[in-house]
Structure formats: structure tokens, C-alpha cells
Biopython code that builds the backbone (N, CA, C, O; Angstrom):
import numpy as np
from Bio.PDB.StructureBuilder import StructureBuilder

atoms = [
    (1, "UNK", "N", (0.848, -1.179, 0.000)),
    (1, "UNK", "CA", (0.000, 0.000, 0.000)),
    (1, "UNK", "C", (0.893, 1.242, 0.000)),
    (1, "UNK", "O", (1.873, 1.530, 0.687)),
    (2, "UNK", "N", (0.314, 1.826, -0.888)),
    (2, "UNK", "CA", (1.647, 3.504, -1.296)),
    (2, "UNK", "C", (1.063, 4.007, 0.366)),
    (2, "UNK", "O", (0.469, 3.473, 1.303)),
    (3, "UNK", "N", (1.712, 5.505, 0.002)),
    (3, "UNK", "CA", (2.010, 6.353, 1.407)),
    (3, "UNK", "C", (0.598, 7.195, 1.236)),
    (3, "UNK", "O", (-0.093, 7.784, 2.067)),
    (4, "UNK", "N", (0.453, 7.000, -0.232)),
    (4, "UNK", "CA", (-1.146, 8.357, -0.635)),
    (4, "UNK", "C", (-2.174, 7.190, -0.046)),
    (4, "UNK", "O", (-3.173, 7.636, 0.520)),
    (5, "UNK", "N", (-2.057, 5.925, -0.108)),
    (5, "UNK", "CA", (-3.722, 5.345, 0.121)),
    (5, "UNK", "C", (-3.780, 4.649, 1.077)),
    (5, "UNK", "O", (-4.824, 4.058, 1.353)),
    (6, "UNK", "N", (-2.454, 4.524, 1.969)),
    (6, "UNK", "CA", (-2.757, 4.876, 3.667)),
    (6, "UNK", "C", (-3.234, 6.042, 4.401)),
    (6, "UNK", "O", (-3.974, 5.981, 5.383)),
    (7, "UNK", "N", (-2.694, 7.287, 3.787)),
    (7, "UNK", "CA", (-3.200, 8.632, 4.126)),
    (7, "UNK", "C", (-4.547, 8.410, 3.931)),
    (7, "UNK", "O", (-5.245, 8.664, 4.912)),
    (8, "UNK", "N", (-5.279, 7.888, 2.646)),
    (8, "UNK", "CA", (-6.575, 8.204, 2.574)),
    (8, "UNK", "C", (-7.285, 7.326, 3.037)),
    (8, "UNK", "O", (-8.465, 7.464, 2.713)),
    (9, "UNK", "N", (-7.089, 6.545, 3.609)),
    (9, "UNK", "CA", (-7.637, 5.519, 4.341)),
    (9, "UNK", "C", (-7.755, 6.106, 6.153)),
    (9, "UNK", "O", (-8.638, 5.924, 6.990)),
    (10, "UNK", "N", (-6.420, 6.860, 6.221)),
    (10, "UNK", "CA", (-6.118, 7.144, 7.726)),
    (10, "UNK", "C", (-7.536, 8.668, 7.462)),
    (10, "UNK", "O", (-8.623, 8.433, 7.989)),
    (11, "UNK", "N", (-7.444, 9.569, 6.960)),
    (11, "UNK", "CA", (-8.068, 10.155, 6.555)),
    (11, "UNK", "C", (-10.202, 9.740, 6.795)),
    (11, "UNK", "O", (-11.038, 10.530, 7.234)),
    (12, "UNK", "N", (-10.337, 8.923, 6.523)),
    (12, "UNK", "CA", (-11.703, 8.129, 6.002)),
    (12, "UNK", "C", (-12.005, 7.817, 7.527)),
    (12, "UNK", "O", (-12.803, 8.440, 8.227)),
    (13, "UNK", "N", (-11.251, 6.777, 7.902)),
    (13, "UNK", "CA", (-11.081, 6.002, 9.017)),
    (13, "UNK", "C", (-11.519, 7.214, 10.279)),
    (13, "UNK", "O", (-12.406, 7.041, 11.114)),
    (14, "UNK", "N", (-10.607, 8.502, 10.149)),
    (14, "UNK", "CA", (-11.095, 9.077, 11.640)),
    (14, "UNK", "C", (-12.613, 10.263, 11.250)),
    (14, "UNK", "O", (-13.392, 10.880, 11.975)),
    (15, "UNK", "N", (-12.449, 10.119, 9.684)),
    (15, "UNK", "CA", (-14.404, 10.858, 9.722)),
    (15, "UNK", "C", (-15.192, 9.754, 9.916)),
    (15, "UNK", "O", (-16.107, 10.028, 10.692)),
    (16, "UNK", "N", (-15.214, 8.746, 9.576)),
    (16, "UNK", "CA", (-16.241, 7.487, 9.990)),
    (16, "UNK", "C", (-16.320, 7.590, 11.661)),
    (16, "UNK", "O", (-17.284, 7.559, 12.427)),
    (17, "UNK", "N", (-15.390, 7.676, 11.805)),
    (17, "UNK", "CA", (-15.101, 7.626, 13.793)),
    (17, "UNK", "C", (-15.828, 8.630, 14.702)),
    (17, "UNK", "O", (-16.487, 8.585, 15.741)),
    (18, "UNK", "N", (-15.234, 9.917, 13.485)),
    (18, "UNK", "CA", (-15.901, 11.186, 13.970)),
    (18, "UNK", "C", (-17.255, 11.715, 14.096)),
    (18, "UNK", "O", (-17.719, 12.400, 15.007)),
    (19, "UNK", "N", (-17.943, 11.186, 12.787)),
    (19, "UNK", "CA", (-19.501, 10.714, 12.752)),
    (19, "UNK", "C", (-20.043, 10.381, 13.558)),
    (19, "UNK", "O", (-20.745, 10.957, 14.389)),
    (20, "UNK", "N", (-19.646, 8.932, 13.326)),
    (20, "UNK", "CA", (-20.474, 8.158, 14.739)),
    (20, "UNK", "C", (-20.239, 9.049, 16.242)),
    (20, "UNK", "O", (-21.103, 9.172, 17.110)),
    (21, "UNK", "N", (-19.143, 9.498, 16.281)),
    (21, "UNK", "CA", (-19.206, 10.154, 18.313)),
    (21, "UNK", "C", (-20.129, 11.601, 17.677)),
    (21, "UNK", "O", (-20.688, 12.312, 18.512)),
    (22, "UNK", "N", (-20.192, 11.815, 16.786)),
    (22, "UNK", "CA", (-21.156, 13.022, 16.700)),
    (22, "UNK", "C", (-22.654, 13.183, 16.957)),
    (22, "UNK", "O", (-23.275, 14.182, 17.321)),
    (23, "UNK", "N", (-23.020, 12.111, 16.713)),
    (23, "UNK", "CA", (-24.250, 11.543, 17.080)),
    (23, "UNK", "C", (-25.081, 12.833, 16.105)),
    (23, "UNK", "O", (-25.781, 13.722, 16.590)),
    (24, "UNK", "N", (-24.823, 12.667, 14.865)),
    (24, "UNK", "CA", (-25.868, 13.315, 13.983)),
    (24, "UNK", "C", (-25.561, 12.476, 12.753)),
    (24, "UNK", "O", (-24.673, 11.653, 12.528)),
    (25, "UNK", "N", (-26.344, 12.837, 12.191)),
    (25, "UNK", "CA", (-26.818, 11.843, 10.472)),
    (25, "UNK", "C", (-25.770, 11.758, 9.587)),
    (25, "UNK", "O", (-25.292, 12.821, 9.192)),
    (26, "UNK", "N", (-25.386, 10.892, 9.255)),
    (26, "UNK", "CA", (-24.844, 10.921, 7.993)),
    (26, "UNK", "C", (-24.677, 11.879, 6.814)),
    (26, "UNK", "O", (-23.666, 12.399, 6.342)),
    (27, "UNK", "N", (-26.140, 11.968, 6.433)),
    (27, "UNK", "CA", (-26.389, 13.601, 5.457)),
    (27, "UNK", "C", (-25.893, 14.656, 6.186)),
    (27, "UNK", "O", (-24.789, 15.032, 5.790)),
    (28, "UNK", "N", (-26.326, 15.225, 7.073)),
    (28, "UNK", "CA", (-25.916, 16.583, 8.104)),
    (28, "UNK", "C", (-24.398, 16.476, 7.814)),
    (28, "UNK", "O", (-23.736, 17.256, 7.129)),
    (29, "UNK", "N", (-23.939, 15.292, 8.503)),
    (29, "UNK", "CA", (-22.099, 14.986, 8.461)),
    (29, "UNK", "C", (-21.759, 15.637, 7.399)),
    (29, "UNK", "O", (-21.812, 16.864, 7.308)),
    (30, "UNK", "N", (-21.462, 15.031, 6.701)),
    (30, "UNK", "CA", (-21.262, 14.985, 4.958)),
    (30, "UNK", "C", (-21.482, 16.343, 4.756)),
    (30, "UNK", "O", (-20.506, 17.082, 4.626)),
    (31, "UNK", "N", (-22.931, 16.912, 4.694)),
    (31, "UNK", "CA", (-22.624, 18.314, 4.543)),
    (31, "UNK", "C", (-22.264, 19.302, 5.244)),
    (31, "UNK", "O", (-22.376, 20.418, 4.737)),
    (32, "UNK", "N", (-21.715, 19.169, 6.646)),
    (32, "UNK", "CA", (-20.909, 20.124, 6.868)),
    (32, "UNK", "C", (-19.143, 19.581, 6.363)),
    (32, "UNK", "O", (-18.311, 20.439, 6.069)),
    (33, "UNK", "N", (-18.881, 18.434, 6.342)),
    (33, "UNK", "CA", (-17.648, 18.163, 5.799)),
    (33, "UNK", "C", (-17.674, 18.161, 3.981)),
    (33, "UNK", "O", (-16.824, 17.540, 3.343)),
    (34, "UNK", "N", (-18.150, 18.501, 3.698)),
    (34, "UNK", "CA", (-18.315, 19.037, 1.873)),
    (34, "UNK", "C", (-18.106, 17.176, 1.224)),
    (34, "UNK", "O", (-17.474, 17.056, 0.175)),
    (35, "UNK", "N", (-18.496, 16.254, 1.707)),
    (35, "UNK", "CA", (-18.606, 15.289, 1.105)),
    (35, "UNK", "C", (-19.689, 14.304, 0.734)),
    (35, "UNK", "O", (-20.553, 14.181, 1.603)),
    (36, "UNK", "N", (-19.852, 13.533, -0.415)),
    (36, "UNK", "CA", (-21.130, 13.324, -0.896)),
    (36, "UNK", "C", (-21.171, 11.988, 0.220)),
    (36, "UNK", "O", (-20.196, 11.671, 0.901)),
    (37, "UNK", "N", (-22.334, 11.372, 0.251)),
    (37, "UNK", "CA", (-23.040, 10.245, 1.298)),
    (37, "UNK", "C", (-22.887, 9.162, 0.586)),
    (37, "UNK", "O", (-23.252, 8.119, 1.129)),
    (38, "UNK", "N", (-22.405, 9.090, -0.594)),
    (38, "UNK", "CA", (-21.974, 7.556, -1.675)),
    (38, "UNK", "C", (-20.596, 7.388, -1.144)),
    (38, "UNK", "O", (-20.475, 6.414, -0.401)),
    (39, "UNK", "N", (-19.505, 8.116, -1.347)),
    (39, "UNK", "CA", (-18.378, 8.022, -0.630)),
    (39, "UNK", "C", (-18.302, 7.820, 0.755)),
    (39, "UNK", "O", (-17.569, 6.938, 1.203)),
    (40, "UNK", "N", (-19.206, 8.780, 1.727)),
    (40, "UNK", "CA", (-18.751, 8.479, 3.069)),
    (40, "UNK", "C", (-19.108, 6.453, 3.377)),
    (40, "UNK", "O", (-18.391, 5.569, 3.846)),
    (41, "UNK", "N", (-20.956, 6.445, 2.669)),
    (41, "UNK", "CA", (-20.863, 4.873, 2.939)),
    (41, "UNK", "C", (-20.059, 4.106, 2.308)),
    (41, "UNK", "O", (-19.769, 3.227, 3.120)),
    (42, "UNK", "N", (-19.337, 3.843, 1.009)),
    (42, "UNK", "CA", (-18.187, 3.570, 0.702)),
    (42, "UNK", "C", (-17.104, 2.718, 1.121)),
    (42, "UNK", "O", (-16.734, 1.557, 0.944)),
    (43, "UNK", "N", (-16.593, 4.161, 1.996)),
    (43, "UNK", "CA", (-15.275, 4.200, 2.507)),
    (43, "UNK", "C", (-15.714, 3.438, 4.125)),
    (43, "UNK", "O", (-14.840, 2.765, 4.673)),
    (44, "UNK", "N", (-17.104, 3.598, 4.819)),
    (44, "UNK", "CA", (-17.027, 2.974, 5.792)),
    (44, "UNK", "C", (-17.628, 1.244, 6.000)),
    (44, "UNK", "O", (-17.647, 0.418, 6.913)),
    (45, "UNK", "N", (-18.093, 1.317, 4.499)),
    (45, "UNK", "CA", (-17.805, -0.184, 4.133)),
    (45, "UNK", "C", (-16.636, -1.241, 4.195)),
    (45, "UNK", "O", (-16.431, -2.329, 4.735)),
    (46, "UNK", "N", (-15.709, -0.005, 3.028)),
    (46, "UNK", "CA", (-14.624, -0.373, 2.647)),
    (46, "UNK", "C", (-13.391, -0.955, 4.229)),
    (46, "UNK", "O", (-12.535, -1.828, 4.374)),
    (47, "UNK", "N", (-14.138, 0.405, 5.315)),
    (47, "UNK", "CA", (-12.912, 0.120, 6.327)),
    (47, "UNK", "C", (-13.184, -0.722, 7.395)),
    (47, "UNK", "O", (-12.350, -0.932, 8.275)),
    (48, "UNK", "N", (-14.876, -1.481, 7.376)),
    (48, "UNK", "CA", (-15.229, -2.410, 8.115)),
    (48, "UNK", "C", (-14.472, -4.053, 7.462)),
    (48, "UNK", "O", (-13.872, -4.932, 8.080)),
    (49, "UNK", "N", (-14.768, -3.959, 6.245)),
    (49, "UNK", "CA", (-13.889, -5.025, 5.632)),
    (49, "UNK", "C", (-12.724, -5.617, 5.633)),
    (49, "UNK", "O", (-12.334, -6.728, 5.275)),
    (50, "UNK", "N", (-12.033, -4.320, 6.279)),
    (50, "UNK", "CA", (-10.340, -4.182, 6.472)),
    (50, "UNK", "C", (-10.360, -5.150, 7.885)),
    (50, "UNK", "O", (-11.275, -5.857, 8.307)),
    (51, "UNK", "N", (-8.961, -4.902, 8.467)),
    (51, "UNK", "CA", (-8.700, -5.218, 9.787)),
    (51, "UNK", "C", (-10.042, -5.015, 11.133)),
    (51, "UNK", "O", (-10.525, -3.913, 11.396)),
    (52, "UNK", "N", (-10.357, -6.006, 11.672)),
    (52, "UNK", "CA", (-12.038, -5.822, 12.467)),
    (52, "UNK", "C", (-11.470, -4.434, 14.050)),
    (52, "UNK", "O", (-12.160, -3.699, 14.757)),
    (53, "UNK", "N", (-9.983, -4.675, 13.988)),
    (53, "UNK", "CA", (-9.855, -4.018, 15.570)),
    (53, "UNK", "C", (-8.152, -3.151, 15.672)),
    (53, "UNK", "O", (-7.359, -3.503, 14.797)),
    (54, "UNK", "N", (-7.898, -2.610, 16.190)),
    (54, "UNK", "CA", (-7.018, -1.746, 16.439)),
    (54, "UNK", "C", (-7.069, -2.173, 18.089)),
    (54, "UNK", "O", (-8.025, -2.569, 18.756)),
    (55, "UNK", "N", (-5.330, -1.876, 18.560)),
    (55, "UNK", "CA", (-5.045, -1.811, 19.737)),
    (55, "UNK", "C", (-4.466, -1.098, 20.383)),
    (55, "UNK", "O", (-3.245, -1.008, 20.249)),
    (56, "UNK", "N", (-5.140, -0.366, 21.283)),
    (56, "UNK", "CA", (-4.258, 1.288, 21.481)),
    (56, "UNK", "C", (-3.877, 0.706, 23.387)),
    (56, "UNK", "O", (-4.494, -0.066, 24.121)),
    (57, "UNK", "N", (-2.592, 1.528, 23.606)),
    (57, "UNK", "CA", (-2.231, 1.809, 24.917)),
    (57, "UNK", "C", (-3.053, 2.302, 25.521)),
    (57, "UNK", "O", (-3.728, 3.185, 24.991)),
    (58, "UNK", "N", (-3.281, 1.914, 26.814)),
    (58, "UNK", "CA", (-4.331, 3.194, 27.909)),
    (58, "UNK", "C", (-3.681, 3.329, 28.774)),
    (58, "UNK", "O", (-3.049, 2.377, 29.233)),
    (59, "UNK", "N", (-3.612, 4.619, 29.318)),
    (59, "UNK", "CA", (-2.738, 4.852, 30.153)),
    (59, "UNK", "C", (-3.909, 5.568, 31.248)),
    (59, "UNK", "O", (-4.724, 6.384, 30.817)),
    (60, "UNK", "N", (-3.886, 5.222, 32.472)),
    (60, "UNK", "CA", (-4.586, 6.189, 33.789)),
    (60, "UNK", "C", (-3.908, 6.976, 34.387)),
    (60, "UNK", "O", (-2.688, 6.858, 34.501)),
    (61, "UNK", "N", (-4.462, 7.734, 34.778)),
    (61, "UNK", "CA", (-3.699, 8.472, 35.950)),
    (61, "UNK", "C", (-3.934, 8.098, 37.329)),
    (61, "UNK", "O", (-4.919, 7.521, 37.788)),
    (62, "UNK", "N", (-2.475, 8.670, 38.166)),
    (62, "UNK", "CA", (-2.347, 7.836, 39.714)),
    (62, "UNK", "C", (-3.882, 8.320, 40.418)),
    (62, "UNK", "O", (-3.833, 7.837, 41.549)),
    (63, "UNK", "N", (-4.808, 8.827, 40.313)),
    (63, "UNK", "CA", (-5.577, 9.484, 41.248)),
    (63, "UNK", "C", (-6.900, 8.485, 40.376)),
    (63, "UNK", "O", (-8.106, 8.657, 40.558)),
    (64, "UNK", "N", (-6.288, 7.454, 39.434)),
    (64, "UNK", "CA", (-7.798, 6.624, 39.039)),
    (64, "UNK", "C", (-7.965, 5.377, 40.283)),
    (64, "UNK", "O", (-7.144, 5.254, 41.192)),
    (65, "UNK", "N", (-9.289, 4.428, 40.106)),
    (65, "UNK", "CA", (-9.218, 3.475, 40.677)),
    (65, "UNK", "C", (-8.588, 2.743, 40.277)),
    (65, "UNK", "O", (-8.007, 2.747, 39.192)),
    (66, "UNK", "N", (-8.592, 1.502, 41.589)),
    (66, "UNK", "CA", (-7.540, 0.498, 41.003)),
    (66, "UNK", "C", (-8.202, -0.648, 39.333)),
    (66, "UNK", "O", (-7.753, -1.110, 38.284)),
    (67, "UNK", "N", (-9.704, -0.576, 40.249)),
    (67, "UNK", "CA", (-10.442, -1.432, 39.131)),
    (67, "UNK", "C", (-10.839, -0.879, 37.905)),
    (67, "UNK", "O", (-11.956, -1.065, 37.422)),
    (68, "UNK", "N", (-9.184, 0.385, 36.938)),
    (68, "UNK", "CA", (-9.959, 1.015, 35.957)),
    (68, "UNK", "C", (-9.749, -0.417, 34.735)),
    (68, "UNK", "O", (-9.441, -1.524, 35.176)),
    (69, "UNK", "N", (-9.911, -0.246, 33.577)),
    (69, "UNK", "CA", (-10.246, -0.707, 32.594)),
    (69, "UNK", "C", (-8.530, -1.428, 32.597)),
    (69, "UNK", "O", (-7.821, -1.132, 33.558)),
    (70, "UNK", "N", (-7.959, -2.338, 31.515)),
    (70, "UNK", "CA", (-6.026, -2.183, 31.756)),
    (70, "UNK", "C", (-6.320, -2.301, 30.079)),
    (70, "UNK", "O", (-5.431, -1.592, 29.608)),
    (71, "UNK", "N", (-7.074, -2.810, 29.005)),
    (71, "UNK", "CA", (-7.212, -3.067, 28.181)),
    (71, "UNK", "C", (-8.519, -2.114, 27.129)),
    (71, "UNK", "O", (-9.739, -1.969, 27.194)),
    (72, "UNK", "N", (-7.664, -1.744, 26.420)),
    (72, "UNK", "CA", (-9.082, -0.935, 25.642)),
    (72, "UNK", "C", (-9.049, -1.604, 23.790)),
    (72, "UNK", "O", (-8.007, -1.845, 23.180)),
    (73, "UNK", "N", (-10.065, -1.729, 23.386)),
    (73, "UNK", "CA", (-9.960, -2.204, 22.201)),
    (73, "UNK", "C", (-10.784, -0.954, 20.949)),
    (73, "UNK", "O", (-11.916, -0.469, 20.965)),
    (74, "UNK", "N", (-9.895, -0.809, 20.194)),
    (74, "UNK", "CA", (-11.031, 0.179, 19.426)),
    (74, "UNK", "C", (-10.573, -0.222, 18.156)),
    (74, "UNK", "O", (-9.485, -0.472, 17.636)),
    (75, "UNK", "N", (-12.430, -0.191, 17.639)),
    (75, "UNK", "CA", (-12.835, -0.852, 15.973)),
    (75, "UNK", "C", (-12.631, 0.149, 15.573)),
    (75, "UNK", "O", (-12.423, 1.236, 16.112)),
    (76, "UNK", "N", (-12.696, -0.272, 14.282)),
    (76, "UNK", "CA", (-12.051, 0.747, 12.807)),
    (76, "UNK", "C", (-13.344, 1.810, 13.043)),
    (76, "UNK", "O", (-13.281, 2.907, 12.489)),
    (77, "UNK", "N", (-14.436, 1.492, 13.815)),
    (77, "UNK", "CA", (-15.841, 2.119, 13.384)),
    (77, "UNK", "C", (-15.532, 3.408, 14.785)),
    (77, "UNK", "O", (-16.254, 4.331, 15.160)),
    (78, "UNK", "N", (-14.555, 3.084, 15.134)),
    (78, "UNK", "CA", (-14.178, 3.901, 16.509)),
    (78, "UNK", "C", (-14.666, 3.965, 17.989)),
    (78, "UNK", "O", (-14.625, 4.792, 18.899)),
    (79, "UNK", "N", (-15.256, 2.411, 17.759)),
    (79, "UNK", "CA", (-15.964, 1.416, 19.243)),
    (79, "UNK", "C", (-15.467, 1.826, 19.646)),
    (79, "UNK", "O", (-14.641, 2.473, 19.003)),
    (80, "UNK", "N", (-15.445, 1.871, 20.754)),
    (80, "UNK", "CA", (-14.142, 1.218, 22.119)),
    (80, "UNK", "C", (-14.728, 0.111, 23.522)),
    (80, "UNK", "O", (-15.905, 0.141, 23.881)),
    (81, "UNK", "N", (-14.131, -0.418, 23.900)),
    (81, "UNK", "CA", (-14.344, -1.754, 24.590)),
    (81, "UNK", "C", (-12.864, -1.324, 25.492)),
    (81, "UNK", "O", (-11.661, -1.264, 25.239)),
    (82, "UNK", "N", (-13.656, -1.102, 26.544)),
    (82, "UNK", "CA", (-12.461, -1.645, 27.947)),
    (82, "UNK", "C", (-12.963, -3.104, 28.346)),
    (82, "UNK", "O", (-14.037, -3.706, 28.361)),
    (83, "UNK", "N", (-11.683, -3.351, 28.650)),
    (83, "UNK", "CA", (-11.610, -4.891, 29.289)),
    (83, "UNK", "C", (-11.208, -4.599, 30.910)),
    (83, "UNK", "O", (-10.146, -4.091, 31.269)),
    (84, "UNK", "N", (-11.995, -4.915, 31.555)),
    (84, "UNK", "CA", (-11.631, -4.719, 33.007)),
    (84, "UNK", "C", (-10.927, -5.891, 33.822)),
    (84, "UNK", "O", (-11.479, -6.984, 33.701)),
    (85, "UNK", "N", (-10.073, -5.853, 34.435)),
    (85, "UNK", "CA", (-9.500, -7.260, 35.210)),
    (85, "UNK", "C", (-10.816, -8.288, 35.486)),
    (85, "UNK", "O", (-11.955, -7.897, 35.737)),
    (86, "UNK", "N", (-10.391, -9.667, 35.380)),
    (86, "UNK", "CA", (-11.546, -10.734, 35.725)),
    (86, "UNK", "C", (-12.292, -11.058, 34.699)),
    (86, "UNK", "O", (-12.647, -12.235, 34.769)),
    (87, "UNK", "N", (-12.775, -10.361, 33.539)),
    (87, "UNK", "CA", (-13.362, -10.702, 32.420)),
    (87, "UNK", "C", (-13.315, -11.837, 32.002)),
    (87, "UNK", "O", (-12.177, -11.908, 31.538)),
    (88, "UNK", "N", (-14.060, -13.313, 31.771)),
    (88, "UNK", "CA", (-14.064, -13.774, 31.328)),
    (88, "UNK", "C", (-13.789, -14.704, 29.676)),
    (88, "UNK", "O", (-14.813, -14.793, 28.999)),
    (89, "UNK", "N", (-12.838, -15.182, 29.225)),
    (89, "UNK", "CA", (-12.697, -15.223, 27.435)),
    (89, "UNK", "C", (-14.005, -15.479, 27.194)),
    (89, "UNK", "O", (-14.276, -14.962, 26.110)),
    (90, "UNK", "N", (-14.884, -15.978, 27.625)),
    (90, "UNK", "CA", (-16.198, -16.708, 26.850)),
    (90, "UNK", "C", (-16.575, -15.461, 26.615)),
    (90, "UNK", "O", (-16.858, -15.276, 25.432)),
    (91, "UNK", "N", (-16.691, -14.470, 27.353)),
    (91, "UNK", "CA", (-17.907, -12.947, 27.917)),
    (91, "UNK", "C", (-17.224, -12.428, 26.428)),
    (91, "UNK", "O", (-17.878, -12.489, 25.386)),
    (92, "UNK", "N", (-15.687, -11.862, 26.481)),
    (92, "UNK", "CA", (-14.732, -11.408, 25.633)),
    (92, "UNK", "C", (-15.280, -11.416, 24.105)),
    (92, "UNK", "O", (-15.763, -10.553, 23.372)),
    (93, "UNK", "N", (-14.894, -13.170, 23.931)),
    (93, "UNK", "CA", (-15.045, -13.406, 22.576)),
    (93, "UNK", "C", (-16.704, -12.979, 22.008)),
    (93, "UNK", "O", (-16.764, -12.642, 20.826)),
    (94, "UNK", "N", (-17.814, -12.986, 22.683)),
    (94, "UNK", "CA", (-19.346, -13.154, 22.412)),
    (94, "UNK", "C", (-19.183, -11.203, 22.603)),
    (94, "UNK", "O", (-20.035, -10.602, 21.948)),
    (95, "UNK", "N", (-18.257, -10.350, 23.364)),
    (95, "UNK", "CA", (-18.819, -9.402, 22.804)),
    (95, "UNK", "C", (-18.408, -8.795, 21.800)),
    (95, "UNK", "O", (-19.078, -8.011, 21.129)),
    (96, "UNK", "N", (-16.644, -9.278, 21.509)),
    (96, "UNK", "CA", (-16.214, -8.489, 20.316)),
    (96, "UNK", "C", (-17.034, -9.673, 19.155)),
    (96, "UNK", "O", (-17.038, -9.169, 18.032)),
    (97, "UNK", "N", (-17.402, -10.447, 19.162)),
    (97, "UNK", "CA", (-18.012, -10.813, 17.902)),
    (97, "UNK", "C", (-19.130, -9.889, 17.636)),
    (97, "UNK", "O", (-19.146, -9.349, 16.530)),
    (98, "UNK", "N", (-19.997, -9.642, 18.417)),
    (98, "UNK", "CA", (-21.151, -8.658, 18.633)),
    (98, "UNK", "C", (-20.741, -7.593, 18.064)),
    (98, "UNK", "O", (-21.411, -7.286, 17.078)),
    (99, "UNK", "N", (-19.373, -6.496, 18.466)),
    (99, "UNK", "CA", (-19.077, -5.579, 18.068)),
    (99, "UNK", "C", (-18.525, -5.328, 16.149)),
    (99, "UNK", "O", (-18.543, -4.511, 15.229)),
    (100, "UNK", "N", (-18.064, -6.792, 16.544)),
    (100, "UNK", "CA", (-17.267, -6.982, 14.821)),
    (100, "UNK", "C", (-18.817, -7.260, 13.206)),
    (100, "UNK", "O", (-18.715, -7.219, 11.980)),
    (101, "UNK", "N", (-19.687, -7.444, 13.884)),
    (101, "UNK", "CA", (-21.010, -7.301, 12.823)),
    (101, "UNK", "C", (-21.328, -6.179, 12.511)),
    (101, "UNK", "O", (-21.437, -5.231, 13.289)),
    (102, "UNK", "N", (-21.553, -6.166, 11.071)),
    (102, "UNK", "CA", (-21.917, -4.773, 10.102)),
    (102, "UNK", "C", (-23.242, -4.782, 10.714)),
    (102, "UNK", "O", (-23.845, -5.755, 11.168)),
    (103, "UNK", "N", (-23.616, -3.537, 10.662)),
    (103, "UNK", "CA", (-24.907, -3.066, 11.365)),
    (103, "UNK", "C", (-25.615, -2.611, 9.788)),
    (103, "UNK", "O", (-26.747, -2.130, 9.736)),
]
sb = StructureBuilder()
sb.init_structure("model")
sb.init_model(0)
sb.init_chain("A")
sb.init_seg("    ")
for serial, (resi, resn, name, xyz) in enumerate(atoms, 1):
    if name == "N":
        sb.init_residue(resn, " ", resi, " ")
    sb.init_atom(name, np.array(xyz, "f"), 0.0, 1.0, " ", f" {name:<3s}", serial, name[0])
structure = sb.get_structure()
């Protein structure tokens, strides 16, 4: 993959993300970001298809509890899933499968 169609992918990836935490429509989106609604669904087709999960560091601060989250998981769709100590794999696997289905 060139350096231009990771950019535009990295690009795609955090307006799909940005959308969804916006909690307004698709159309609205799109037209305040000057882009048509064939592309935005598209590209957030295109980036559900890709890799299902990303794994980012979490870091707390000393003044959190002890029982904060140690594990955070975030989908291309810009989920996020803390994993809290004790979690079960059965619980785990049944919710990121849940999370990993096209809606």
C-alpha cells in the first residue's frame, strides 16, 4: 500500500469515527464536511472489511481506581471496549463478535 492510500484511508477512518461520536446523520455529516453520502458509505464499508480491531495503549492516571479498565480495544468504526481485570474469554469473545457485525 503507497504512502497516498494509507493517508486516505487514515483520513476516512477518523471521519467514519468522527460521525459516529457526533451523534448526527450521515447527510448533516457529509454536509458540513463538503462530502457526498456515496463516498462516506463507501469508505465505511470499505474500512469495516479491512482489519475488524485496532489496539491502542491506555494509560490512567495515579488518582484513578484500582479497578480502571487495563485493556481498551477500538474498531475501525471507533468502538471502544475496555476490558476490566476478571473478564471472562467466553464474555470477551461473544462481545467483540457482537461488536465486529456490520450493522
Amino acid at each position: 500500500m503507497s504512502k497516498t492510500q494509507a493517508a486516505r484511508l487514515d483520513v476516512w477512518r477518523q471521519l467514519v469515527a468522527k460521525q459516529q461520536q457526533s451523534g448526527i446523520s450521515v447527510r448533516v455529516f457529509c454536509q458540513q464536511q463538503g462530502t457526498s453520502e456515496y463516498s462516506f458509505y463507501h469508505w465505511r464499508k470499505r474500512l469495516r472489511e479491512q482489519l475488524p480491531m485496532k489496539f491502542a495503549l491506555v494509560e490512567t492516571s495515579q488518582s484513578a481506581p484500582a479497578a480502571v479498565a487495563v485493556l481498551e480495544v477500538i474498531l475501525t468504526s471507533g468502538e471502544r471496549l475496555r476490558v476490566v481485570p476478571g473478564i471472562d474469554a467466553a464474555t470477551l469473545r461473544l462481545v467483540l463478535s457482537v461488536m465486529r457485525e456490520p450493522r
